[in-house]
C-alpha positions as CSV (number, residue, x, y, z in Angstrom):
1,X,10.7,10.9,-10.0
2,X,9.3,13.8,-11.8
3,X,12.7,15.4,-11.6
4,X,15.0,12.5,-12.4
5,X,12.4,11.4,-15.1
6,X,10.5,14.3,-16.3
7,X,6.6,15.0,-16.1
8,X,5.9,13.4,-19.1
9,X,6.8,10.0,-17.5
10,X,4.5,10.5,-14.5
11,X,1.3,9.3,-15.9
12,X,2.9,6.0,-17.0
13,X,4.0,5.9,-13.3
14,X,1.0,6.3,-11.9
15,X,-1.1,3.8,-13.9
16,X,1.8,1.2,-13.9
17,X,1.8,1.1,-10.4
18,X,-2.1,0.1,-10.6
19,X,-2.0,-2.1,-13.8
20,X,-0.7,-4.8,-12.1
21,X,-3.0,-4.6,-9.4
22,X,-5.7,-4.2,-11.9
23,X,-5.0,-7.2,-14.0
24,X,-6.2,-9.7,-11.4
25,X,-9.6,-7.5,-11.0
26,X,-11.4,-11.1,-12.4
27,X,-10.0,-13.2,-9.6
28,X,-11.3,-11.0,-6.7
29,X,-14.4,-11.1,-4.4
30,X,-17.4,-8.6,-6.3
31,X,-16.9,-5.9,-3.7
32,X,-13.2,-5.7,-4.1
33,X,-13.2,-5.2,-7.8
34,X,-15.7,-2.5,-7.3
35,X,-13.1,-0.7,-5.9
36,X,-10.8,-1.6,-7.7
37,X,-12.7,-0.5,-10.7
38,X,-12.9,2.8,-8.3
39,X,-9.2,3.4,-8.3
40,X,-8.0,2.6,-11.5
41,X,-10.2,4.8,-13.2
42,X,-9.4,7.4,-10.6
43,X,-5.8,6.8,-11.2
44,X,-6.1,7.0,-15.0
45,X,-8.2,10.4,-14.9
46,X,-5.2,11.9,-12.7
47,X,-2.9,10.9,-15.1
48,X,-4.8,12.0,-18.2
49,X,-5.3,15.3,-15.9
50,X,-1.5,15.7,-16.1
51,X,-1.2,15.3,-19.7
52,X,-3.6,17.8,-20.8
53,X,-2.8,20.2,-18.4
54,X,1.4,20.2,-17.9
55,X,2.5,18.9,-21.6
56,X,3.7,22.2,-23.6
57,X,1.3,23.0,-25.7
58,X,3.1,24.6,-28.7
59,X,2.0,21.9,-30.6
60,X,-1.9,21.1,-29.7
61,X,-2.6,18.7,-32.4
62,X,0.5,16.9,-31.0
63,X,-0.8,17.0,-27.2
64,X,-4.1,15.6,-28.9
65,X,-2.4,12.9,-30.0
66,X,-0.4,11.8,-27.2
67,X,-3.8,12.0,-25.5
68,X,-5.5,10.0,-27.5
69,X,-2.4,7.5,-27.1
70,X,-3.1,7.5,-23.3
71,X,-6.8,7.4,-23.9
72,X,-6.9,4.4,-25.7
73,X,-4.2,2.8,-23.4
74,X,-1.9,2.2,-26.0
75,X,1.0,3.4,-23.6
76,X,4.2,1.7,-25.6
77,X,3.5,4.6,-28.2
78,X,2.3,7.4,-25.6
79,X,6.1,6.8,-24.5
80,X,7.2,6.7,-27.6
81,X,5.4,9.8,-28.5
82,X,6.8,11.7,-25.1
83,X,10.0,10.9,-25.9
84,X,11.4,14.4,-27.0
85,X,9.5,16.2,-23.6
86,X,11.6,13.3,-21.4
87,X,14.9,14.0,-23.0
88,X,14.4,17.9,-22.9
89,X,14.1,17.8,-19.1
């Protein structure tokens, strides 16, 4: 995936294949969404891992924001703001 779609894709991959998953955390037993609580947070750290660590950083106030985009799970602009890294790979 990472070489067909380029690193900057990965976290979306990685918490999409949790979101849906995650979005029925109200309908579970209480023990179950524990761990699912768990795991998405685990999955979203790895990911956010991946973005401060492997994004170029010639442009740190840009990393910051892409970031920040993550952070605050607005992923439709982290995309959007990835774009140039996906096309360059």
């Amino acid at each position: 995936m990472v070489r067909d779609e380029g690193l900057a894709q990965l976290p979306l991959r990685i918490v999409g294949e949790t979101q849906e998953l995650y979005s029925q955390v109200d309908e579970v037993i209480p023990s179950y969404r524990t761990s699912l609580h768990h795991y998405h947070r685990r999955n979203r750290a790895d990911a956010f891992s991946i973005i401060l660590d492997r994004l170029p950083a010639r442009n740190p106030a840009r990393v910051r924001d892409i970031a920040l985009c993550f952070a605050d799970e607005r992923y439709d602009d982290y995309a959007r703001m990835v774009e140039p890294f996906v096309a360059a790979a």
